[in-house]
N, C-alpha and C positions, 0 to 999 in steps of 0.2 A: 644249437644253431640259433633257435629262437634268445636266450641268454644275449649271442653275440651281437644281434641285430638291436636288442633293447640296450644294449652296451652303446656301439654306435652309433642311436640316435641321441641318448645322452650325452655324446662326446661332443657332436656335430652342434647341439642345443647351449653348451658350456663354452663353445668356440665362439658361436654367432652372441651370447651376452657376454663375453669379453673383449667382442669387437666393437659392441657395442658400448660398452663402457669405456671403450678405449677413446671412443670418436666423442662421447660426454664429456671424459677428463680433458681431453683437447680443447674441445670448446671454451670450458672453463677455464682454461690456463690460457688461450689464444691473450686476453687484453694484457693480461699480466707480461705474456712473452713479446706484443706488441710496445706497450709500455718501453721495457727495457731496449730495446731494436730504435725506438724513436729518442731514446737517451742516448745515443750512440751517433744519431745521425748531423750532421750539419740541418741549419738552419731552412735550406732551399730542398734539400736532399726529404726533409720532413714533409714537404708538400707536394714531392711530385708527382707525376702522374704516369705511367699505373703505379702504384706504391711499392716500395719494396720490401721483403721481410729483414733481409737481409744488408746491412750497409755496405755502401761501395767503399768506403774510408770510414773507420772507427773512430770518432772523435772522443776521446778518453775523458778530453779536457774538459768534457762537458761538465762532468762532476767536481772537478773544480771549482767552474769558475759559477756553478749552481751553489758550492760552500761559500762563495765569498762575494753573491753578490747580494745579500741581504746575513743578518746574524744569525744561521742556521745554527750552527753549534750551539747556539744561547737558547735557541727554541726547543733545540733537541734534551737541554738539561730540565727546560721545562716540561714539556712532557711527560718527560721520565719522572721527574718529581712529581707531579701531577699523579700521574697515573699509580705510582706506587703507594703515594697517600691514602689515595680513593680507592684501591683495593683492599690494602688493611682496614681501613675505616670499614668498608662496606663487606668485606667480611664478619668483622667481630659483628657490628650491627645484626647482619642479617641472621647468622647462626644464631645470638640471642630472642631474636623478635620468632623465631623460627621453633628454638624450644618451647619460648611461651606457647606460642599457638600451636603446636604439636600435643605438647604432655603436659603442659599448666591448665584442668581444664574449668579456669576460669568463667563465671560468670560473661555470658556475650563474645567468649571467643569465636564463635563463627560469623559473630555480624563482624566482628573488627576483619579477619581474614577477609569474608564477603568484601570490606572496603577495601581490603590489600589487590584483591582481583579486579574490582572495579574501576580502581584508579590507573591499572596496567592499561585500560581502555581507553583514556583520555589521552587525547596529541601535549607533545609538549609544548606547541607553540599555546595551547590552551591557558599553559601553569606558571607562560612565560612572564608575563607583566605583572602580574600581582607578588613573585618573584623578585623583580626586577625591582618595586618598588619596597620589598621589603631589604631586600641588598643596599639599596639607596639609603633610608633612612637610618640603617645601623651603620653605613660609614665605608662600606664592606665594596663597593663598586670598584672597578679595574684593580682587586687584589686576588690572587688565587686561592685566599681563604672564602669569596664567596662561593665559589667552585666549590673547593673542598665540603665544605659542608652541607651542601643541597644536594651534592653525591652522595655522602655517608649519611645521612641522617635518612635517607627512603632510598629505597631499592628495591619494588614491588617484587621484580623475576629472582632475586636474589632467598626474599623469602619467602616466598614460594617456591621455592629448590630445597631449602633448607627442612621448610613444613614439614613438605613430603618424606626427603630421606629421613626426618626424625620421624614421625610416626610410625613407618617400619621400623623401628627399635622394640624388640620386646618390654613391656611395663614391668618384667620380675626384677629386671637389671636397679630402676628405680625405687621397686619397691624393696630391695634388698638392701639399697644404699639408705634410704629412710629410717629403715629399721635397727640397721648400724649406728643412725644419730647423724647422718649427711645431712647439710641442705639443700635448696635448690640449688646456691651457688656452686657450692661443693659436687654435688650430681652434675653438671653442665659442664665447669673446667676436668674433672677426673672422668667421667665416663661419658657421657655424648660428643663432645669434640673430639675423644680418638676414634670414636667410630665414623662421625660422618666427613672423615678425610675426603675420602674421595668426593663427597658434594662441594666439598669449601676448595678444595682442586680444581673443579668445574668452574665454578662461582668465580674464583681468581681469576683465571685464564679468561672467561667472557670477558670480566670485567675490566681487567687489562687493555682488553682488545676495545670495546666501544671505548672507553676515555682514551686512548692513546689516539683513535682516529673521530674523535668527538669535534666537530668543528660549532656548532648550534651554539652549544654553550658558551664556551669561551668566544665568540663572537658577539654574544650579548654584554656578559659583561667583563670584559677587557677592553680596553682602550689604548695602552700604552705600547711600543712596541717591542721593547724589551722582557716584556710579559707574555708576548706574545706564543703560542702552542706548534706546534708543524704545523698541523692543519692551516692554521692562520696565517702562516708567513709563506705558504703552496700558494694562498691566493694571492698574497702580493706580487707573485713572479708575470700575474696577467697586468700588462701593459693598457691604459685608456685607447689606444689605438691598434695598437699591435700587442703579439704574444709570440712570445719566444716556446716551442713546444717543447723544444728540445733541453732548454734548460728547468723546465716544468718537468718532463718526463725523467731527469737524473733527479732531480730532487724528490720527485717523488717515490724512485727507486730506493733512496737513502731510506725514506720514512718511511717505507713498510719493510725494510729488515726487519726491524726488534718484535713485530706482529708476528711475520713468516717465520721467525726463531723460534717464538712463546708456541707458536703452534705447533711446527716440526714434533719439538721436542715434549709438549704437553698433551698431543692427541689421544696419547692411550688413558690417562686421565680423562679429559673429558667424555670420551665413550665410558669409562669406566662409569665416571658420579651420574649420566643420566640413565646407565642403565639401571643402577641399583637401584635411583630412586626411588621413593614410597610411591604407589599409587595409592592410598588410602585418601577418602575424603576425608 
């Protein structure tokens, strides 16, 4: 009897945090399902009052005439290019800088890490201008290679992901390849990159995500419109006087697929690389 009672308090206990998690996950999906509901709606329908979730008439067309009324498609190729650069880049980068400071144990590697962490602390409007004038003087202003390479060339959370899952690596792995006649380079491409899959899976997938929704950067130094990122041509659709929501709302439905995709489908990856990560200092 007692058994049955301690049974049903735990059922009652497992009921009430899944109701509770249910009313959480709602919350957090509400802007996203609001979002879409206001892509859908006409222009007057968008403001009225009391609001509806629901459309009274589906305006389909909205996503239309949201593709065709600035070069969305051209911004969307940008992106994509963007983004995929700066992942590769900021991959290899980070996995390297990440061996070294794991298992190279060089001379001042913890003051160098020290500054890998310390700079995670700095805003970027901080890094912005002194940036901006070395962009400037190499020639590099309103082209996607100044992006590209202030992306890849630092990535403080990148290695610091990396650090860690490598130092959880056992040392016999290396010191067996040493002994073989390996080098570092050799120990890095054959044995540490198949092991720390799953962090550079993690690593991807964030990284993906902030540059495809990175509006800071490419606001700085882009100019042109043809160059221009989603993010950047989202803001174009606000009017000097007026703003269309509704064509704001389908467009910005279009530009967060390719995120809600990488995520759907990469989730168990990134639960995967932060669990395993190292904690070792």
């Amino acid at each position: 009897m007692v058994k049955k009672i301690r049974f049903t308090r735990k059922t009652f206990g497992q009921i009430i945090l899944q109701l509770v998690l249910i009313i959480l996950a709602f919350i957090a999906l509400f802007p996203f399902i609001w979002m879409i509901s206001t892509s859908l709606k006409g222009s007057e329908e968008a403001f009225a009052y009391p609001p509806t979730l629901i459309p009274e008439v589906f305006h389909w067309e909205n996503y239309k005439e949201a593709m065709e009324a600035l070069p969305f498609p051209h911004a969307y190729w940008n992106s994509i290019k963007l983004a995929v650069i700066i992942v590769i880049g900021q991959v290899i980068t980070s996995s390297m800088a990440g061996y070294a400071l794991g298992k190279l144990q060089f001379r001042g590697h913890k003051v160098v890490f020290a500054g890998f962490i310390g700079v995670m602390m700095v805003p970027t409007t901080v890094t912005s201008i002194p940036l901006f004038i070395i962009m400037s003087r190499a020639g590099l202003v309103d082209t996607h290679l100044s992006i590209i390479l202030m992306s890849v060339a630092y990535m403080p959370m990148g290695v610091f992901l990396c650090r860690q899952f490598i130092m959880g690596l056992p040392n016999d792995l290396m010191e067996a390849a040493i002994i073989d006649g390996a080098g570092f380079g050799r120990i890095f491409y054959k044995i540490i990159l198949p092991l720390i899959k799953p962090a550079l899976a993690s690593l991807a997938i964030f990284s993906f995500m902030w540059n495809w929704n990175n509006f800071y950067t490419p606001l700085i130094f882009l100019n042109s419109e043809d160059k221009f990122t989603v993010p950047l041509l989202l803001n174009m659709f606000k009017g000097k006087y007026t703003v269309d929501w509704s064509l704001i709302m389908a467009a910005s439905t279009i530009a967060v697929i390719p995120v809600l995709v990488v995520y759907l489908f990469a989730q168990k990856h990134i639960i995967e690389g932060i669990a395993l990560t190292g904690t070792k200092a």
